[in-house]
ZAKOLTOR-447613 format. One record per residue (C-alpha): residue number from 1; x, y, z. Coordinates in Angstrom, 3 decimals. Example, Ala and Ser with C-alpha at 12.3 -4.5 7.8 and 13.67 -1.06 7.14 Angstrom:
BEGIN
<1; <12.300; -4.500; 7.800>>,
<2; <13.670; -1.060; 7.140>>,
! end
This chain:
BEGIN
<1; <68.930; 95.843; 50.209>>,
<2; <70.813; 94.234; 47.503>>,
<3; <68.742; 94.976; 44.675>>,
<4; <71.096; 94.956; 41.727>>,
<5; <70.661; 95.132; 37.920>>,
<6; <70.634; 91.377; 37.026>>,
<7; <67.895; 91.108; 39.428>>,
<8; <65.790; 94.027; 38.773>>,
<9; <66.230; 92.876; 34.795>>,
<10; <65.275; 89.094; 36.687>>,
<11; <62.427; 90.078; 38.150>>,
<12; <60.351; 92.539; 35.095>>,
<13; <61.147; 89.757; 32.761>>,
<14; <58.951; 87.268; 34.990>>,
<15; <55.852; 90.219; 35.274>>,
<16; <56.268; 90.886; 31.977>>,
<17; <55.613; 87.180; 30.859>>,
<18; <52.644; 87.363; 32.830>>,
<19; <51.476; 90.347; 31.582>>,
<20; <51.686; 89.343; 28.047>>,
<21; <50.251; 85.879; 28.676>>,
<22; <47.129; 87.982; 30.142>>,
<23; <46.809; 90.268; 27.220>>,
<24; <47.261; 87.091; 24.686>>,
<25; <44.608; 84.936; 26.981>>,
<26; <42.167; 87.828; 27.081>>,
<27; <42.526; 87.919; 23.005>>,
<28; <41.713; 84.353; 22.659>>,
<29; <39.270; 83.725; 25.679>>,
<30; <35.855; 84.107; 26.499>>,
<31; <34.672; 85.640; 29.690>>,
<32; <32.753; 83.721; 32.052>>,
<33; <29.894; 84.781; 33.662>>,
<34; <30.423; 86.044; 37.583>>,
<35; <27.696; 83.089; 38.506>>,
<36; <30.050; 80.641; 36.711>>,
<37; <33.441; 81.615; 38.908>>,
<38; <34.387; 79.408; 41.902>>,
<39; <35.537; 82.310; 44.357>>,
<40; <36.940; 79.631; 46.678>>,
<41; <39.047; 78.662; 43.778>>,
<42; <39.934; 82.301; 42.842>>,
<43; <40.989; 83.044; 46.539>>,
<44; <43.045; 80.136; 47.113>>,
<45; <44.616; 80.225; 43.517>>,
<46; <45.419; 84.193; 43.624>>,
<47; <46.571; 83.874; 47.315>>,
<48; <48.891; 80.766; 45.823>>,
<49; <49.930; 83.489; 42.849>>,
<50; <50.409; 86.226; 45.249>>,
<51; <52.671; 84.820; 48.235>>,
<52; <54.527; 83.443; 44.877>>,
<53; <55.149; 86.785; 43.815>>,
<54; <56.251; 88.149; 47.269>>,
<55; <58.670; 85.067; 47.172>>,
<56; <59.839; 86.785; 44.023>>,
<57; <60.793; 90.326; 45.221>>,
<58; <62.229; 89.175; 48.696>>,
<59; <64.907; 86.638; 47.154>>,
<60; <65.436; 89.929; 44.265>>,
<61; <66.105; 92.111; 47.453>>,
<62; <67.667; 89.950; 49.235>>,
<63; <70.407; 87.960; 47.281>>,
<64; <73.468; 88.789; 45.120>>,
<65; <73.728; 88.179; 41.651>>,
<66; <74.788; 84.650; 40.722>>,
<67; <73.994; 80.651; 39.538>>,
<68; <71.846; 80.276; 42.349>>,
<69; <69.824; 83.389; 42.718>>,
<70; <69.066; 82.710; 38.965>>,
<71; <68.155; 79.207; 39.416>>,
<72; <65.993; 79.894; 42.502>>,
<73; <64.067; 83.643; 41.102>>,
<74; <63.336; 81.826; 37.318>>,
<75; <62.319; 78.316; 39.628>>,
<76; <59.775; 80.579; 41.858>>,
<77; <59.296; 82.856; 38.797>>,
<78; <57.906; 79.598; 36.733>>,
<79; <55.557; 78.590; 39.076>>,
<80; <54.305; 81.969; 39.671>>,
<81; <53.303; 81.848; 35.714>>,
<82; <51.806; 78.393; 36.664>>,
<83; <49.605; 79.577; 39.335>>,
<84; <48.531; 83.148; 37.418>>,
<85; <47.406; 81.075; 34.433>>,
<86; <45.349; 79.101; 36.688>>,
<87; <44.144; 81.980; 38.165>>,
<88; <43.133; 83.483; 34.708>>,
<89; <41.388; 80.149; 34.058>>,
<90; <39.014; 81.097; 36.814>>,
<91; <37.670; 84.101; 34.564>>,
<92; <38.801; 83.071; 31.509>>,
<93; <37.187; 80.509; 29.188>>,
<94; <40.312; 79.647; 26.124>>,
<95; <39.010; 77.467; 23.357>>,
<96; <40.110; 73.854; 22.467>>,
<97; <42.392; 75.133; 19.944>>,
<98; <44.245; 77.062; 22.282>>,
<99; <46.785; 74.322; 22.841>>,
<100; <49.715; 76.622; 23.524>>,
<101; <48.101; 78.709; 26.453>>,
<102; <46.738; 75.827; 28.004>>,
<103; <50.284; 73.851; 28.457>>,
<104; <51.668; 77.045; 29.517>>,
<105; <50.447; 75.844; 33.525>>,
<106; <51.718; 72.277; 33.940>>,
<107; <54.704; 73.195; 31.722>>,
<108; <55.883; 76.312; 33.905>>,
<109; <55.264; 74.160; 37.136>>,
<110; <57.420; 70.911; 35.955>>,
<111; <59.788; 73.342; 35.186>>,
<112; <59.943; 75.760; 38.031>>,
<113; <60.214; 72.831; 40.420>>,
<114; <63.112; 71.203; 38.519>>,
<115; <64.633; 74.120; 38.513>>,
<116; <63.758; 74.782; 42.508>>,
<117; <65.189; 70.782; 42.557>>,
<118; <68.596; 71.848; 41.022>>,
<119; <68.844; 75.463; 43.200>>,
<120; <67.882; 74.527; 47.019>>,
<121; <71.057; 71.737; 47.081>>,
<122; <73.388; 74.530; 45.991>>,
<123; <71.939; 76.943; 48.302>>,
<124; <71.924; 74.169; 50.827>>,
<125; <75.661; 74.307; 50.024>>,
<126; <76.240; 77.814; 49.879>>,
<127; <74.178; 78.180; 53.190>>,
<128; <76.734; 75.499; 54.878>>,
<129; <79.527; 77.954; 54.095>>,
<130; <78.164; 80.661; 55.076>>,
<131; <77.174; 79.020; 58.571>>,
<132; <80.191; 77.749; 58.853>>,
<133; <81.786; 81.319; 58.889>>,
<134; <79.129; 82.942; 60.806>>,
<135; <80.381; 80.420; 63.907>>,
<136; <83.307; 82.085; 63.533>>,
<137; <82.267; 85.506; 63.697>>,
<138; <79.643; 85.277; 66.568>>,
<139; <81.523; 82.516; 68.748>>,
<140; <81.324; 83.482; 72.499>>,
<141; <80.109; 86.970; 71.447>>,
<142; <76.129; 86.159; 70.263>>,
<143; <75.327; 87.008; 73.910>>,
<144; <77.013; 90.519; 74.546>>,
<145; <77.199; 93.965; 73.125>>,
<146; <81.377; 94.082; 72.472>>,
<147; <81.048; 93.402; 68.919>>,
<148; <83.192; 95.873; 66.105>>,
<149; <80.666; 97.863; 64.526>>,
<150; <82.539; 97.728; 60.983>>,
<151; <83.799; 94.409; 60.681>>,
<152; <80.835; 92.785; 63.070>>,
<153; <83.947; 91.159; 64.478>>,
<154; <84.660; 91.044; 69.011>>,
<155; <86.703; 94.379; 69.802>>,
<156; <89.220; 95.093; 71.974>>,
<157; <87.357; 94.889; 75.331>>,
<158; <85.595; 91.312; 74.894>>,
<159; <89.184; 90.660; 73.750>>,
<160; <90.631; 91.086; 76.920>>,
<161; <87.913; 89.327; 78.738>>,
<162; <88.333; 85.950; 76.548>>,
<163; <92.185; 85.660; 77.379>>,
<164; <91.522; 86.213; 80.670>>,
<165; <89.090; 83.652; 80.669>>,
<166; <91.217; 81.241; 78.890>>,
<167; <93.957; 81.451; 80.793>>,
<168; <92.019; 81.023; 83.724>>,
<169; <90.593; 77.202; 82.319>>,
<170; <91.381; 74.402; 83.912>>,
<171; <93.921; 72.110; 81.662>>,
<172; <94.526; 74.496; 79.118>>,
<173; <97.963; 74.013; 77.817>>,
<174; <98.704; 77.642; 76.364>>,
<175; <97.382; 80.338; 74.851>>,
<176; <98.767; 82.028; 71.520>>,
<177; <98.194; 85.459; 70.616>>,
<178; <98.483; 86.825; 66.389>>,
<179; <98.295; 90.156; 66.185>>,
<180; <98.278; 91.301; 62.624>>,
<181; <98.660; 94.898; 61.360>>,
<182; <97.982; 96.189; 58.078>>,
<183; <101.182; 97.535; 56.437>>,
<184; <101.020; 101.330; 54.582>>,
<185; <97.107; 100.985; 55.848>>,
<186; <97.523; 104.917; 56.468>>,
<187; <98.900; 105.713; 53.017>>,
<188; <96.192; 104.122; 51.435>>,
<189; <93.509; 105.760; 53.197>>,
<190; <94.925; 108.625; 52.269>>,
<191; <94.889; 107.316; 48.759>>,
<192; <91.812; 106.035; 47.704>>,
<193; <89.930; 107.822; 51.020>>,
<194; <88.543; 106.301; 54.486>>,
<195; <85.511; 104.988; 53.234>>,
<196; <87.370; 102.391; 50.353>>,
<197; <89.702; 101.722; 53.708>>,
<198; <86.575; 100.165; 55.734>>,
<199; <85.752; 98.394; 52.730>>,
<200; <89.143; 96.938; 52.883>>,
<201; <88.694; 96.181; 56.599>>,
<202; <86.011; 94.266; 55.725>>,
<203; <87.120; 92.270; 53.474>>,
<204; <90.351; 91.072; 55.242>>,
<205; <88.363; 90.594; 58.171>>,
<206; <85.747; 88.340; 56.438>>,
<207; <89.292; 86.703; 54.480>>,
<208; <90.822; 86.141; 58.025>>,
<209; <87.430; 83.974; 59.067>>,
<210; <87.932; 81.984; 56.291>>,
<211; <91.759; 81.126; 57.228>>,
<212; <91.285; 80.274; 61.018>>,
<213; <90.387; 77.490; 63.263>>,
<214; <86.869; 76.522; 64.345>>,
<215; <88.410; 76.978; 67.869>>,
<216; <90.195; 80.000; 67.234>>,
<217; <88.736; 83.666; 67.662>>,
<218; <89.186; 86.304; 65.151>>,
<219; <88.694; 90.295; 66.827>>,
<220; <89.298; 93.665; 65.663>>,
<221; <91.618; 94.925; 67.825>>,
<222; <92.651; 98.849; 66.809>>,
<223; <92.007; 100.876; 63.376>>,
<224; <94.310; 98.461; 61.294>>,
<225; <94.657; 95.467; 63.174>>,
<226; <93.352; 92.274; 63.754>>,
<227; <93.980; 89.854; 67.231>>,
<228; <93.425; 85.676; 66.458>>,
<229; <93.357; 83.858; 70.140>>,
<230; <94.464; 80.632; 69.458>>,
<231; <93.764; 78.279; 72.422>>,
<232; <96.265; 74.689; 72.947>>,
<233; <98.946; 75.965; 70.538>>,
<234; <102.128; 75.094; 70.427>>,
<235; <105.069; 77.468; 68.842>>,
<236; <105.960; 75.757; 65.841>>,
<237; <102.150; 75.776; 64.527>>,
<238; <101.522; 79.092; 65.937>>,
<239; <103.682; 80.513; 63.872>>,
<240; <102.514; 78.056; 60.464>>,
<241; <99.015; 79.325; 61.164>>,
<242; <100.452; 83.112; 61.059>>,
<243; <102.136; 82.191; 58.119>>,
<244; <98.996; 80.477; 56.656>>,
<245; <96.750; 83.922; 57.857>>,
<246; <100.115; 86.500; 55.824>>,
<247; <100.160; 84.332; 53.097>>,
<248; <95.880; 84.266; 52.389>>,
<249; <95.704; 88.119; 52.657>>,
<250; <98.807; 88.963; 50.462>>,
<251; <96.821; 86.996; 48.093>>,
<252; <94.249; 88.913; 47.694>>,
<253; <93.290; 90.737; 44.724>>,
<254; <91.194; 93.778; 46.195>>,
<255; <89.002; 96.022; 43.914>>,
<256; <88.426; 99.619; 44.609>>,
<257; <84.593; 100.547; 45.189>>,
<258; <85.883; 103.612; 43.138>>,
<259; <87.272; 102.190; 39.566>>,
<260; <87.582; 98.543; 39.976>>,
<261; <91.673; 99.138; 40.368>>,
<262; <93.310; 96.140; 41.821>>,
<263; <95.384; 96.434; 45.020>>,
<264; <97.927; 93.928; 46.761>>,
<265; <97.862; 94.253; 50.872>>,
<266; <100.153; 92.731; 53.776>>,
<267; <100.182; 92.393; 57.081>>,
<268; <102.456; 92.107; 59.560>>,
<269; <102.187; 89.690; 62.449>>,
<270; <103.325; 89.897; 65.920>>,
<271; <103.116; 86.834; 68.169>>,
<272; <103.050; 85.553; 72.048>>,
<273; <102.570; 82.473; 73.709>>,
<274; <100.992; 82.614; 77.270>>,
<275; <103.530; 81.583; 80.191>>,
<276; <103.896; 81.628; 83.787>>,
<277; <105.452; 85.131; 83.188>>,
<278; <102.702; 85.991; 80.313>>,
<279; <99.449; 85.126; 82.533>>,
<280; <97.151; 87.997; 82.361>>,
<281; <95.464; 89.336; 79.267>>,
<282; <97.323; 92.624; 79.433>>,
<283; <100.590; 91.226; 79.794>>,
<284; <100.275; 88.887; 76.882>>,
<285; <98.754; 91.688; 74.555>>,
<286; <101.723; 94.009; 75.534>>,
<287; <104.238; 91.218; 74.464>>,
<288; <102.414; 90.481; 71.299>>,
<289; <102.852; 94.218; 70.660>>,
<290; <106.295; 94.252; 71.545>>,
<291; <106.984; 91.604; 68.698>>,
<292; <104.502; 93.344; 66.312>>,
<293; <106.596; 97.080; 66.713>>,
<294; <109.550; 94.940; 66.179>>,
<295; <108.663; 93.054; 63.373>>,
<296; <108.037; 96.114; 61.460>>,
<297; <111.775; 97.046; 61.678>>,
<298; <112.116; 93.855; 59.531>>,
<299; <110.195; 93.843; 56.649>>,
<300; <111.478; 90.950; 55.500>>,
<301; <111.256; 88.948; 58.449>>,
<302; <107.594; 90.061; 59.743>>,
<303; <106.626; 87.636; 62.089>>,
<304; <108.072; 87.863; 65.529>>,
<305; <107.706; 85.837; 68.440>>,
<306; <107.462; 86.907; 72.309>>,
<307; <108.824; 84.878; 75.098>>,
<308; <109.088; 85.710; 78.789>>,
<309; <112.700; 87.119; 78.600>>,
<310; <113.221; 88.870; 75.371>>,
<311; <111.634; 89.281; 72.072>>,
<312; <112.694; 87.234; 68.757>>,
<313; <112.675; 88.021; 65.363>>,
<314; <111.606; 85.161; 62.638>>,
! end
């Protein structure tokens, strides 16, 4: 669940308005006599005002804090008020000069939908994003168990089995392998502890996503590193994408679950290209290691490049 604060405080403001609007309606009213209540009305008004409410606490439980989740719990919330006063008006008979509780329907429904109006097109957008990063994640692994348990990310073993498989396609040009590896990733778990260290495998994994191709893969391949297949690559961009994938995760800022400290990561990379020399899976992940071991002799040079005959520092 992601229940938080804001939404908790969200979602007993709402039932408290509704509350209080019964209390001041039951003040003011009348009660009608049970021969003079439309149960038809009362069932299909209360089930209107209760699948509102369950609306309500599944987008409180289920959604972060933030412009949208506020626009969308006070747009459901208002015409949850709308449909409970209606629903009171079914037992309830308010006098003509109860002008103020008798607005309070059509004006919490015009509002809740214009507020609905301005939150589904920035969910729309925020959904688009999201899906958008999701076909990263679960491309050519939605079908099959090898997925990373931590990162949700394809492990080492479906790893293998998509170089293999690329290298085996008709027409393909070449494949490129990235290896990245975390650098001091064993210092700071013993830092700030293993837990805060899956967080932060997490995050880089999810940051990666966000800095790679649609045609690209991103996998987890061992405790601190990361593997990006990138299919029909050619040297010079191979190594402007690494560059691109260094430069996004030694920008981030990442806070501690612990204190909220701020901590600056790198990575190192270690690249192949596929060859007649580099054609099996194996043989191209043992020359991206090659270049990856080497690179770390050369902090500031980290990316390294593997060819068929020897290995090149950048």
């Amino acid at each position: 669940m992601l229940t938080n604060k804001e939404n908790r405080l969200r979602l007993i403001t709402i039932m408290s308005v509704a509350i209080a609007l019964l209390l001041l309606s039951d003040q003011q009213a009348s009660h009608k006599f049970w021969r003079e209540i439309d149960w038809l009305d009362v069932i299909g008004e209360g089930g209107a005002t209760a699948i509102t409410l369950l609306w309500l606490s599944y987008l409180s439980i289920s959604r972060p804090a933030g412009r949208v989740s506020r626009l969308l719990s006070y747009g459901i919330g208002a015409v949850f008020v709308a449909f409970w006063m209606d629903l009171l008006d079914e037992f309830l008979r308010l006098p003509k000069d109860a002008i103020l509780l008798t607005w309070v329907e059509p004006i919490a429904m015009i509002g809740g939908l214009i507020l609905l109006s301005i939150g589904l097109p920035l969910w729309h957008k925020e959904q688009c994003t999201i899906n958008r990063q999701l076909q990263k994640r679960e491309k050519n692994v939605r079908e099959h168990n090898q997925v990373d348990a931590l990162t949700k990310l394809a492990d080492r073993h479906y790893l293998n089995d998509h170089i293999n498989s690329q290298l085996q396609h008709k027409g393909r040009q070449s494949i490129a392998l990235v290896i990245l590896d975390i650098k001091d990733f064993f210092s700071f778990n013993q830092h700030y502890g293993n837990t805060e260290g899956d967080y932060v495998l997490q995050d880089i994994a999810d940051l990666l996503l966000l800095n790679i191709r649609h045609k690209d893969l991103l996998c987890r391949y061992a405790g601190d590193s990361f593997a990006v297949v990138m299919p029909d690559t050619s040297y010079a961009v191979t190594m402007e994408l690494s560059q691109q994938l260094q430069n996004a995760v030694q920008a981030l800022a990442y806070k501690t679950q612990r204190d909220d400290s701020c901590c600056y990561l790198s990575v190192r990379c270690g690249v192949a290209l596929s060859s007649p020399s580099l054609n099996t899976a194996s043989n191209l992940i043992d020359a991206a290691n090659q270049a990856l071991q080497r690179s770390k002799s050369y902090d500031l040079a980290p990316r390294q490049y593997a060819t068929t005959s020897s290995l090149q520092a950048l």
